[in-house]
MIBA-501103 format. One record per atom (N, C-alpha, C): x, y, z; residue number from 1; residue in three letters; chain; atom name. Coordinates in nm, 3 decimals, padded with zeros to 5 digits. Each point is the difference from the previous one (the first is absolute). Layout:
% residues N
REC        x        y        z    k    r  c   a
REC        X        Y        Z  NUM  ALA  A  CA
...
% end
This chain:
% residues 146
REC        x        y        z    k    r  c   a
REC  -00.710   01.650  -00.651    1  UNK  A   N
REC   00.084  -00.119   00.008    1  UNK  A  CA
REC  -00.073  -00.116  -00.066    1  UNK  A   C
REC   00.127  -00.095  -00.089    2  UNK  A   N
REC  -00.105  -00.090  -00.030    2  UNK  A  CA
REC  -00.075  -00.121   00.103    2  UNK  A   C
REC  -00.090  -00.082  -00.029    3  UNK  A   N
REC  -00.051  -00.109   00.072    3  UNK  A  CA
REC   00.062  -00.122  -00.077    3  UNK  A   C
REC   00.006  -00.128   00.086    4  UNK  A   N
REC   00.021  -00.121  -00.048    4  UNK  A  CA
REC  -00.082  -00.007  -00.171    4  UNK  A   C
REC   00.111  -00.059  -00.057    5  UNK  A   N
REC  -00.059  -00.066  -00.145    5  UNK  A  CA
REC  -00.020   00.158  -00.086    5  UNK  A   C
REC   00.064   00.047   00.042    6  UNK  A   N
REC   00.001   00.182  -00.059    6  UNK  A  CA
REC   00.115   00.022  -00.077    6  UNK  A   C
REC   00.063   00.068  -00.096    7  UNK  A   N
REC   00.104   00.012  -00.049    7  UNK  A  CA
REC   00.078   00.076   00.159    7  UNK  A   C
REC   00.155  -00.040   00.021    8  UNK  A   N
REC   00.057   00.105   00.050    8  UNK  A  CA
REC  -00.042  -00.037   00.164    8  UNK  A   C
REC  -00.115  -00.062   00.039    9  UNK  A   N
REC   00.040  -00.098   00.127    9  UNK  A  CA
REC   00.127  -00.105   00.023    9  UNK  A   C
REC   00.082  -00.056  -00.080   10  UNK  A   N
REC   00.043  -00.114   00.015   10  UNK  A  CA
REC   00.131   00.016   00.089   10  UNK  A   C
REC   00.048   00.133  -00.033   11  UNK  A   N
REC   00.129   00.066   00.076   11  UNK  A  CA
REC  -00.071  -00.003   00.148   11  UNK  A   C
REC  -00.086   00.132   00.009   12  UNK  A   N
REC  -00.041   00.006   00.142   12  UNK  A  CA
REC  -00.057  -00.138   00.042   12  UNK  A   C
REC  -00.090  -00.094  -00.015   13  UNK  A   N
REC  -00.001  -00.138   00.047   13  UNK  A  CA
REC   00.103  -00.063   00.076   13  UNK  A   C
REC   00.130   00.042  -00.104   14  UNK  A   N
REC   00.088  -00.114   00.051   14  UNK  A  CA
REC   00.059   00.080   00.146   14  UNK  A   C
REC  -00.023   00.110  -00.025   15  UNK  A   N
REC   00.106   00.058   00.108   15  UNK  A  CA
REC  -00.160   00.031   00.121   15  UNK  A   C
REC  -00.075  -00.002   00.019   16  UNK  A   N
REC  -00.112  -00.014   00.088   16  UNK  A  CA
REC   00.026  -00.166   00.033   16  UNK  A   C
REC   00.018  -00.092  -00.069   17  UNK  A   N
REC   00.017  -00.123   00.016   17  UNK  A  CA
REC   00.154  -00.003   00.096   17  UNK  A   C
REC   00.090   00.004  -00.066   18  UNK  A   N
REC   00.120   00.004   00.099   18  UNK  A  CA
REC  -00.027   00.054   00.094   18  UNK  A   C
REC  -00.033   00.087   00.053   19  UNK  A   N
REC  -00.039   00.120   00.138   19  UNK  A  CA
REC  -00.094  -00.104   00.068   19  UNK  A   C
REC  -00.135  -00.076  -00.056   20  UNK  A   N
REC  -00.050  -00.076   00.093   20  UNK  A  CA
REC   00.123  -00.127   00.065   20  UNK  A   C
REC   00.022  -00.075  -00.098   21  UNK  A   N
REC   00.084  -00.111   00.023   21  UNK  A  CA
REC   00.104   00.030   00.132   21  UNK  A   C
REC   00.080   00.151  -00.054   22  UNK  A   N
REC   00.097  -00.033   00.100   22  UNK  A  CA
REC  -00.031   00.061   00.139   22  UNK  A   C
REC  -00.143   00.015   00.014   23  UNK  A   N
REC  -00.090   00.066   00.121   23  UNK  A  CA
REC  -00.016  -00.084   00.056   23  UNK  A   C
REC  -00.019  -00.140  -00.020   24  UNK  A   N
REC  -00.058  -00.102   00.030   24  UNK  A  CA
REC   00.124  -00.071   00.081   24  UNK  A   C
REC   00.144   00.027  -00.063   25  UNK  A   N
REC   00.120  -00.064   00.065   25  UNK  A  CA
REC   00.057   00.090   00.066   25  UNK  A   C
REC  -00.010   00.123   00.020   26  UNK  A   N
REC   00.053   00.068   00.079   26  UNK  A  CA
REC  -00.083   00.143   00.017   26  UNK  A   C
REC   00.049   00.055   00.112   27  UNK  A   N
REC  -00.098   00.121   00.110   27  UNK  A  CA
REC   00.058   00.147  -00.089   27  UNK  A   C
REC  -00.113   00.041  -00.097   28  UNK  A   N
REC   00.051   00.053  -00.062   28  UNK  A  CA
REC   00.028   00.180   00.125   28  UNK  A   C
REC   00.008   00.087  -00.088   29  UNK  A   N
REC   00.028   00.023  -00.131   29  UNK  A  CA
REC   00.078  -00.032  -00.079   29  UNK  A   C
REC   00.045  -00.046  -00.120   30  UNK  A   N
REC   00.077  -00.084  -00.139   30  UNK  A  CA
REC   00.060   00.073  -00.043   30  UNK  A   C
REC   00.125  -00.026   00.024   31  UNK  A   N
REC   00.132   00.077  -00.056   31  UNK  A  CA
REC  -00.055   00.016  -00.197   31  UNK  A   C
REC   00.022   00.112  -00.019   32  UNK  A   N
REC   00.006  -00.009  -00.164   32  UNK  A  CA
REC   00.122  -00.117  -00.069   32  UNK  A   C
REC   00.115   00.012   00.055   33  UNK  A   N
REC   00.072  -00.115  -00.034   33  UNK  A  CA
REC  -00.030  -00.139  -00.008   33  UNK  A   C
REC  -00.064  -00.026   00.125   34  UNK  A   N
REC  -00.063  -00.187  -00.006   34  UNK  A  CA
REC  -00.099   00.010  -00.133   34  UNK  A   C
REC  -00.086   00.094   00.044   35  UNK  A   N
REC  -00.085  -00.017  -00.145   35  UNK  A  CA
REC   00.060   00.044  -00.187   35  UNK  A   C
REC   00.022   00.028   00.038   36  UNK  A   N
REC   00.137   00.017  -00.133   36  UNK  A  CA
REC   00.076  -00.120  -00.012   36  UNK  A   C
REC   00.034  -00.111   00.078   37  UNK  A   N
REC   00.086  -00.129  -00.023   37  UNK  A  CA
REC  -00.171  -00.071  -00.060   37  UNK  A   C
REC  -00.086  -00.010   00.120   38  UNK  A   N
REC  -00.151  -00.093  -00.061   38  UNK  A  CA
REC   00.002   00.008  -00.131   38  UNK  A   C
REC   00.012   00.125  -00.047   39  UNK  A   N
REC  -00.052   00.039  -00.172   39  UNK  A  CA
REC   00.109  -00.016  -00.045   39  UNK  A   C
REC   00.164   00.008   00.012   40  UNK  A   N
REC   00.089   00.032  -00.082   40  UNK  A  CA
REC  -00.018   00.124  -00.100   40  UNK  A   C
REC  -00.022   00.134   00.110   41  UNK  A   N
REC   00.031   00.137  -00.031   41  UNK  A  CA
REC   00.066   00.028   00.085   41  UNK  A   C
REC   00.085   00.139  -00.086   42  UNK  A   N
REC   00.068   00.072   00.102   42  UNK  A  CA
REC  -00.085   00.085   00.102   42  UNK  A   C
REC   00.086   00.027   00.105   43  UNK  A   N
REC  -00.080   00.044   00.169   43  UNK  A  CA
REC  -00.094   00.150  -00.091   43  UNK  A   C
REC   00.117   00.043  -00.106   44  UNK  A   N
REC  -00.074   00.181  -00.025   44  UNK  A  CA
REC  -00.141  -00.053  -00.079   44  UNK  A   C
REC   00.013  -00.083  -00.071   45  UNK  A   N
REC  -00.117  -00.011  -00.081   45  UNK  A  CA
REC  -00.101  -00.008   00.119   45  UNK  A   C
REC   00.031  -00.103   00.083   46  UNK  A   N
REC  -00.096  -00.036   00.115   46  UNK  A  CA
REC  -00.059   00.098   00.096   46  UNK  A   C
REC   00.071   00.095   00.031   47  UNK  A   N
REC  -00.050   00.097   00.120   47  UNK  A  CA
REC  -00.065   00.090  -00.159   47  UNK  A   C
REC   00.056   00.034  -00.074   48  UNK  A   N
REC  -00.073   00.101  -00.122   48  UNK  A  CA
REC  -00.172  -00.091  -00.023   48  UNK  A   C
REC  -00.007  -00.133   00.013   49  UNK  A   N
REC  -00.132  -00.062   00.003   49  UNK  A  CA
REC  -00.096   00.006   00.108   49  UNK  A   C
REC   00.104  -00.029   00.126   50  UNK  A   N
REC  -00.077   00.035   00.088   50  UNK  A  CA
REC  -00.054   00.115   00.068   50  UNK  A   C
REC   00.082   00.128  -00.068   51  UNK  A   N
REC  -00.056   00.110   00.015   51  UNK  A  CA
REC  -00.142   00.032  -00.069   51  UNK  A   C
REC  -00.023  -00.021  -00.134   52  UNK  A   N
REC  -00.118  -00.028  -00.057   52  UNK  A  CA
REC  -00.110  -00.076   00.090   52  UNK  A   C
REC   00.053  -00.159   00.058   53  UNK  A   N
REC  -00.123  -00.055   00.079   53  UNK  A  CA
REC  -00.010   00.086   00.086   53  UNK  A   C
REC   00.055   00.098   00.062   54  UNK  A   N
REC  -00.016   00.089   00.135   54  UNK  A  CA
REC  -00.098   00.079  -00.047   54  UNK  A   C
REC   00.009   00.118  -00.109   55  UNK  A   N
REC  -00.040   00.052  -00.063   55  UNK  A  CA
REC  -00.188  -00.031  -00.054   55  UNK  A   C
REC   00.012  -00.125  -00.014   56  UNK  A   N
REC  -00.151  -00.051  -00.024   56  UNK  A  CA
REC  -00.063  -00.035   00.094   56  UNK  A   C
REC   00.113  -00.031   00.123   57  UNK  A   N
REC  -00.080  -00.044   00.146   57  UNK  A  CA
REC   00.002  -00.141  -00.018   57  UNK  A   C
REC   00.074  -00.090  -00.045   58  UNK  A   N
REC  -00.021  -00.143   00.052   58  UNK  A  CA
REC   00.151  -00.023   00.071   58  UNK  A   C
REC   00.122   00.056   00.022   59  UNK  A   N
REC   00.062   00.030   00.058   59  UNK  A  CA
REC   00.042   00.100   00.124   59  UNK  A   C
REC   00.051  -00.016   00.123   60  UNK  A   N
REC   00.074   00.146   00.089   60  UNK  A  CA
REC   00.134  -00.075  -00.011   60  UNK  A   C
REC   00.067   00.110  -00.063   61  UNK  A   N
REC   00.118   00.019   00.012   61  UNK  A  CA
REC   00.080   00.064   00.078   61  UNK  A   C
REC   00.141  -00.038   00.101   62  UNK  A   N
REC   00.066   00.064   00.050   62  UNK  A  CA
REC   00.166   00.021  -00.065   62  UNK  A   C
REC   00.023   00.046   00.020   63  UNK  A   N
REC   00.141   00.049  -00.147   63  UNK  A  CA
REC   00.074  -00.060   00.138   63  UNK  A   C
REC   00.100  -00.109  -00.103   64  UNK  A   N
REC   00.095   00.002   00.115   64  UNK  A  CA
REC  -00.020  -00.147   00.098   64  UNK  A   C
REC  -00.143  -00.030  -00.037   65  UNK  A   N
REC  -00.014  -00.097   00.092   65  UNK  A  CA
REC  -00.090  -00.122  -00.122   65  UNK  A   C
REC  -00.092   00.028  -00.021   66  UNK  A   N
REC  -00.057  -00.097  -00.127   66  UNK  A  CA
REC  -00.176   00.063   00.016   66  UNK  A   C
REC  -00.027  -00.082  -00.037   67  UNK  A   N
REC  -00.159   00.010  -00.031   67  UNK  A  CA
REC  -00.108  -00.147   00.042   67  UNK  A   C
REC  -00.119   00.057   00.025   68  UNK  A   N
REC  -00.156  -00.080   00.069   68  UNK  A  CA
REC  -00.033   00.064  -00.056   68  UNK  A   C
REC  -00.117  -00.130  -00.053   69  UNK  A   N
REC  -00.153  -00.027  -00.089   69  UNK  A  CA
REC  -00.058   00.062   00.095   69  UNK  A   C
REC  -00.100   00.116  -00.049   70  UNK  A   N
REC  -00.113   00.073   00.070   70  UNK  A  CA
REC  -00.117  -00.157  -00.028   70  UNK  A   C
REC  -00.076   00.094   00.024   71  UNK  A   N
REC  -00.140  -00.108   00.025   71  UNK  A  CA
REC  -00.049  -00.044  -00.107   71  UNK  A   C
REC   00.051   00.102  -00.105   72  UNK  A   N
REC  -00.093   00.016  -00.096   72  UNK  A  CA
REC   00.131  -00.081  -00.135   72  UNK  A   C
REC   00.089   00.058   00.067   73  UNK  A   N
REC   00.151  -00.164  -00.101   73  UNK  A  CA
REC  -00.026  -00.151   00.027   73  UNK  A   C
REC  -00.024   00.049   00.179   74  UNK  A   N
REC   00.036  -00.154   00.031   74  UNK  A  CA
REC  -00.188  -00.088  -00.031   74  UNK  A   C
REC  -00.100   00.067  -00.061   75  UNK  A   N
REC  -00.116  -00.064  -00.076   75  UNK  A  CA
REC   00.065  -00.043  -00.085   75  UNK  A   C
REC   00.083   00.092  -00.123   76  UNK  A   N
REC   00.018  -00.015  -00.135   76  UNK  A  CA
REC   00.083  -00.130  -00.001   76  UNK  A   C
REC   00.116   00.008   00.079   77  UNK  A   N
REC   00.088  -00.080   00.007   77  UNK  A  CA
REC  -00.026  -00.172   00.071   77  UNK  A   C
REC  -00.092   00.001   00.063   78  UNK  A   N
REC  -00.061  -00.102   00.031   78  UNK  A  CA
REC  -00.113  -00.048  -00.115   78  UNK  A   C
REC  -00.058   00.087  -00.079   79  UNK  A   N
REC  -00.054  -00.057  -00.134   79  UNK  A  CA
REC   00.114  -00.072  -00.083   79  UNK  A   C
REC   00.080   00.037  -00.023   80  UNK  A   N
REC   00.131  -00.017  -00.069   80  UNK  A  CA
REC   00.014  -00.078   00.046   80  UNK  A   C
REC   00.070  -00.070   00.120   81  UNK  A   N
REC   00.040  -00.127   00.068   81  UNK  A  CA
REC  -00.074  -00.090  -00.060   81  UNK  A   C
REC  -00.131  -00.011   00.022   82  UNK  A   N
REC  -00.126  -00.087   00.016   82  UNK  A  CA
REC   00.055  -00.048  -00.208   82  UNK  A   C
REC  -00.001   00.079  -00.071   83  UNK  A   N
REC   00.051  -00.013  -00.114   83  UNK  A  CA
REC   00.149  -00.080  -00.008   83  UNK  A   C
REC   00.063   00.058   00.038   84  UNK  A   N
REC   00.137  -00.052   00.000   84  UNK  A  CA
REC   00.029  -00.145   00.035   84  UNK  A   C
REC  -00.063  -00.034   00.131   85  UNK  A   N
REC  -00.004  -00.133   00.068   85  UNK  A  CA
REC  -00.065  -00.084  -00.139   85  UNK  A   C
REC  -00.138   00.033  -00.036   86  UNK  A   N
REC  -00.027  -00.069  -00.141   86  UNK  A  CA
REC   00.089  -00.056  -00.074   86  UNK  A   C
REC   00.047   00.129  -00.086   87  UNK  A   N
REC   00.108   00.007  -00.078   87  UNK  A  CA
REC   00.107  -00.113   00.037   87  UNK  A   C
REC   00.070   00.029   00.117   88  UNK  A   N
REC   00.060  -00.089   00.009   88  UNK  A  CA
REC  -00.010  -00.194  -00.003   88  UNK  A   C
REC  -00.058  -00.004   00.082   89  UNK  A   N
REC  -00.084  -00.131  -00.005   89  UNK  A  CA
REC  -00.023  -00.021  -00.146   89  UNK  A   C
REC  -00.054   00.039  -00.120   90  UNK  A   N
REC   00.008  -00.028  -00.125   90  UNK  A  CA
REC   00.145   00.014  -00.075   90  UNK  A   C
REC   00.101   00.085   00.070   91  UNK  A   N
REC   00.133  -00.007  -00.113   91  UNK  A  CA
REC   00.106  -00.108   00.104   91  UNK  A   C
REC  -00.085   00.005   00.109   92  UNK  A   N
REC   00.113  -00.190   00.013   92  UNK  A  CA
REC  -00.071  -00.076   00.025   92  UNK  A   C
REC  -00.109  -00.054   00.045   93  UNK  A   N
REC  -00.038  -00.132  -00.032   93  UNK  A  CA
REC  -00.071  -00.052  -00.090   93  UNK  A   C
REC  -00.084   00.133  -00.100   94  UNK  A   N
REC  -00.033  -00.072  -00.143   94  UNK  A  CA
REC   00.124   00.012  -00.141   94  UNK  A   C
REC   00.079   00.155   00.038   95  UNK  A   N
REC   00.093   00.014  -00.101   95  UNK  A  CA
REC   00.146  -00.024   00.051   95  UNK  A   C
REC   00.039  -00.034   00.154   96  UNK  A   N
REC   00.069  -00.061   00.011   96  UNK  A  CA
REC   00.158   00.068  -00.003   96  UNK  A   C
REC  -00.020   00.138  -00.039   97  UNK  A   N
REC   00.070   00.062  -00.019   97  UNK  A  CA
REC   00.124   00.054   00.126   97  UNK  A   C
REC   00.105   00.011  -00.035   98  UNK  A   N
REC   00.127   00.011   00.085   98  UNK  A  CA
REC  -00.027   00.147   00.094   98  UNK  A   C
REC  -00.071   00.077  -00.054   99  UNK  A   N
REC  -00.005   00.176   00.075   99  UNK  A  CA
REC  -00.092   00.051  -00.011   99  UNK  A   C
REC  -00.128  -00.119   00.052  100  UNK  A   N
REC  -00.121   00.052  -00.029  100  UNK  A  CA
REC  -00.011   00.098   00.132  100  UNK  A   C
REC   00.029   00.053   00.078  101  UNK  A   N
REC   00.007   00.088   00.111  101  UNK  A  CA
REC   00.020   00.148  -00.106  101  UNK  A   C
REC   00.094   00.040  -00.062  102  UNK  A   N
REC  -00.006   00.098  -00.094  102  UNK  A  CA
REC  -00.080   00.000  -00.109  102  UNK  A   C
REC  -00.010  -00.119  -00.039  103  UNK  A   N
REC  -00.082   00.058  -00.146  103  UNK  A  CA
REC  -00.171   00.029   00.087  103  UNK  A   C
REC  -00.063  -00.049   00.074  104  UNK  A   N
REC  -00.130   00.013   00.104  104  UNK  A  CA
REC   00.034   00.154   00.029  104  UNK  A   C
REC   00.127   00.066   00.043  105  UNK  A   N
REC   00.015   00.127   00.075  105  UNK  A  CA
REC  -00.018   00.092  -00.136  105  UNK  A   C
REC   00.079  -00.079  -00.112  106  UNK  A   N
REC  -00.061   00.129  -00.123  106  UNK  A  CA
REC  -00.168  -00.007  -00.074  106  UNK  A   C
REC  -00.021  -00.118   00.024  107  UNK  A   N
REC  -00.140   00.014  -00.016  107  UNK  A  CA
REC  -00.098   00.007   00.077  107  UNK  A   C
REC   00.001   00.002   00.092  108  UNK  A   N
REC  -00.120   00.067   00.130  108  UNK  A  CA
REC  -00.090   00.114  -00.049  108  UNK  A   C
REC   00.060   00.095  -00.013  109  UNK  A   N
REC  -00.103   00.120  -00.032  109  UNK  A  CA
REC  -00.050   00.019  -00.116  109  UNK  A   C
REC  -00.003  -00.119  -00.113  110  UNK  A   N
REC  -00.030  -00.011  -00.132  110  UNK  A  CA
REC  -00.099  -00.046  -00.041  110  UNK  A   C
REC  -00.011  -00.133   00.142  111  UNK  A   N
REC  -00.162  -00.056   00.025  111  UNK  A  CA
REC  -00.045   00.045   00.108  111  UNK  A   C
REC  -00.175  -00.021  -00.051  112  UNK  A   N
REC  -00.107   00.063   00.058  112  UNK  A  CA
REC  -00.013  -00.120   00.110  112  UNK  A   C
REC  -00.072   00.040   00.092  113  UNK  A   N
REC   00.018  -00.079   00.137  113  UNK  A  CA
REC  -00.113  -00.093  -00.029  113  UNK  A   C
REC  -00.117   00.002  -00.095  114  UNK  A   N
REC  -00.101  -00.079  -00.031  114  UNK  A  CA
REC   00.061  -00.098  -00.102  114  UNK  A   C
REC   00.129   00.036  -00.054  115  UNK  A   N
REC   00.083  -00.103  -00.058  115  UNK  A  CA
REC   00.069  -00.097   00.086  115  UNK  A   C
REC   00.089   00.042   00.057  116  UNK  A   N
REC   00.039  -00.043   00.134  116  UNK  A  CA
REC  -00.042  -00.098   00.092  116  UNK  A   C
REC  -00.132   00.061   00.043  117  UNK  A   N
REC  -00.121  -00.072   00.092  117  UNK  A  CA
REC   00.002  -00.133  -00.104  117  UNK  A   C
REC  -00.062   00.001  -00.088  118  UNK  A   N
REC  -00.032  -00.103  -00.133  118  UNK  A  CA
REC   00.133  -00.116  -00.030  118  UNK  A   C
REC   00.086   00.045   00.048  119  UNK  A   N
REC   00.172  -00.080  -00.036  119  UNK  A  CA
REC   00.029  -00.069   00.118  119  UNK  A   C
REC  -00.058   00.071   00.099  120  UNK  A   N
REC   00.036  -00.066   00.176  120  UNK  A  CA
REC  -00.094  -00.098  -00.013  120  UNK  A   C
REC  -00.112   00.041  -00.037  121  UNK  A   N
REC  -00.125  -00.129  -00.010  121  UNK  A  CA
REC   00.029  -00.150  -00.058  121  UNK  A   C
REC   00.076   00.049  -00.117  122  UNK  A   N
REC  -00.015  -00.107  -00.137  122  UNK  A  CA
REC   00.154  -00.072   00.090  122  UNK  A   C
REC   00.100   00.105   00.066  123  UNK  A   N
REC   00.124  -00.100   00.032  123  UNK  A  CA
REC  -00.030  -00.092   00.110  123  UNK  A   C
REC  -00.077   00.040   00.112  124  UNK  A   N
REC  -00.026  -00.089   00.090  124  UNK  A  CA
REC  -00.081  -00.116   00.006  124  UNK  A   C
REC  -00.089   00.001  -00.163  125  UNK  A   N
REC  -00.074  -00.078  -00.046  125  UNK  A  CA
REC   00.081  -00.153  -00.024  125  UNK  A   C
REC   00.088   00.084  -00.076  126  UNK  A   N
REC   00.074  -00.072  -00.079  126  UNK  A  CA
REC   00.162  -00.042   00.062  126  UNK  A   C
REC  -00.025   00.039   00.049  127  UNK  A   N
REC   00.192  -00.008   00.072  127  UNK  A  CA
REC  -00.043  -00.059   00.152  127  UNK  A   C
REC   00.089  -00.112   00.028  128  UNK  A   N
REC   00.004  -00.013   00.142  128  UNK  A  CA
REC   00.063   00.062   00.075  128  UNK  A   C
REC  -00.048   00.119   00.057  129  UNK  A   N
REC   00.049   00.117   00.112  129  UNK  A  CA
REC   00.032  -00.017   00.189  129  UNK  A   C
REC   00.029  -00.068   00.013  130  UNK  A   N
REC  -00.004   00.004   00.120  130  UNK  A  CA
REC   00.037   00.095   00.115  130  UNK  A   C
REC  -00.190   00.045   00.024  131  UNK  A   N
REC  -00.017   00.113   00.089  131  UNK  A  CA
REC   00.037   00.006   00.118  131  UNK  A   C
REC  -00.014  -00.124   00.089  132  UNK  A   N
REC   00.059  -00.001   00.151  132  UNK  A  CA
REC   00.189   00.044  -00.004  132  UNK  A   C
REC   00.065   00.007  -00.130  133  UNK  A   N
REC   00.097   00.015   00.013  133  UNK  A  CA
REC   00.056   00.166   00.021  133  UNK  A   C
REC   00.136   00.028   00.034  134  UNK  A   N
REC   00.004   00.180   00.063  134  UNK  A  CA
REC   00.053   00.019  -00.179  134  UNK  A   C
REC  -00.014   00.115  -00.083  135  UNK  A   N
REC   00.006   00.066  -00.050  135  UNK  A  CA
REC   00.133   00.049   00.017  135  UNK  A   C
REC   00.060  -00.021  -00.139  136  UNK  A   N
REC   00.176   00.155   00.005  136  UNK  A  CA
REC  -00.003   00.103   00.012  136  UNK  A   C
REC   00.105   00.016   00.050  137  UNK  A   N
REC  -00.034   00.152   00.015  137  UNK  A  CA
REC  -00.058   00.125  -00.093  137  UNK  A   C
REC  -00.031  -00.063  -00.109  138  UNK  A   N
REC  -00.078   00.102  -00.075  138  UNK  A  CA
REC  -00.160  -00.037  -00.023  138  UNK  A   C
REC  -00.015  -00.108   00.054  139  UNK  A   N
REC  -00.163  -00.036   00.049  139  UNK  A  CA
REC  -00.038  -00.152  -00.126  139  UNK  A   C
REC   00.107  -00.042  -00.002  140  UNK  A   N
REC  -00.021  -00.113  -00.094  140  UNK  A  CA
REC   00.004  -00.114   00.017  140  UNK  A   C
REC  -00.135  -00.061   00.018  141  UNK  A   N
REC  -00.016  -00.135   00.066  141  UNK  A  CA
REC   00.107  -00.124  -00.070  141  UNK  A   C
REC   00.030  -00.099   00.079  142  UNK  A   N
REC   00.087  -00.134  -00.087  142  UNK  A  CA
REC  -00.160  -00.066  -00.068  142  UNK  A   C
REC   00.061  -00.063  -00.072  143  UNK  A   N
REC  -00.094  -00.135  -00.022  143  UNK  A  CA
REC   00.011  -00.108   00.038  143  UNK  A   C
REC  -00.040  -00.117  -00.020  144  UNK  A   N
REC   00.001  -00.100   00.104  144  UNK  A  CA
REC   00.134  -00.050  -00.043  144  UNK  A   C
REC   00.012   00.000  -00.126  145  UNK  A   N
REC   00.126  -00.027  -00.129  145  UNK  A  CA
REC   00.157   00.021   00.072  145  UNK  A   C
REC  -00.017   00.081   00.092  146  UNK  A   N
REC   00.121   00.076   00.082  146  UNK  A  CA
REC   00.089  -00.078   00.096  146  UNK  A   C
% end
């Protein structure tokens, strides 16, 4: 399987990424359908993916019911987050952009987390973040700007 910043990670990323996210809002196991709306795929593509994460072990799958991050997803997928949250924070409050929530979800697994780390650094440097504040539901702080 590939790793982050690998050709051919960026698919599995996103869908290890959706599986964390909607773990976080609800008691999984995750219908293949909800995660199929996150990505805008159909449910078959989705359970045909998540059979693969089963298959490598960062998924258990139950047919019928959805799927949970093993120990060893919900690492990967929490690397990914830690990326994503970045990401985001740079495609709306430096680029400002209308859907930076998706374009962050297609690029997560493209950067290396020492990239990442390096982008969280330089945004909080540079951006007024305000930390005492709660985070959206996808872990994305306001700024004070808000």
């Amino acid at each position: 399987m590939a790793h982050v910043g690998e050709p051919g990670s960026t698919r599995t990323a996103r869908y290890l990424l959706a599986l964390y996210i909607a773990e976080h809002r609800a008691s999984p196991p995750i219908s293949p359908g909800r995660i199929a709306g996150m990505l805008d795929r159909s449910p078959a593509a989705t359970t045909e993916m998540l059979q693969r994460l089963a298959s490598d072990g960062l998924v258990d799958r139950e047919p019928y019911e959805g799927a949970t991050l093993t120990e060893a997803g919900r690492a990967r997928a929490g690397d990914l987050h830690e990326t994503y949250v970045a990401l985001s924070w740079f495609f709306r409050d430096v680029l400002d952009l209308d859907a930076y929530e998706r374009e962050a979800m297609e690029m997560a697994g493209l950067v290396s987390p020492a990239v990442a780390e390096r982008l969280a650094r330089l945004l909080f440097e540079d951006l007024d973040v305000d930390t005492d504040a709660s985070p959206d539901d996808l872990g994305v702080p306001p700024t004070h700007a808000e």
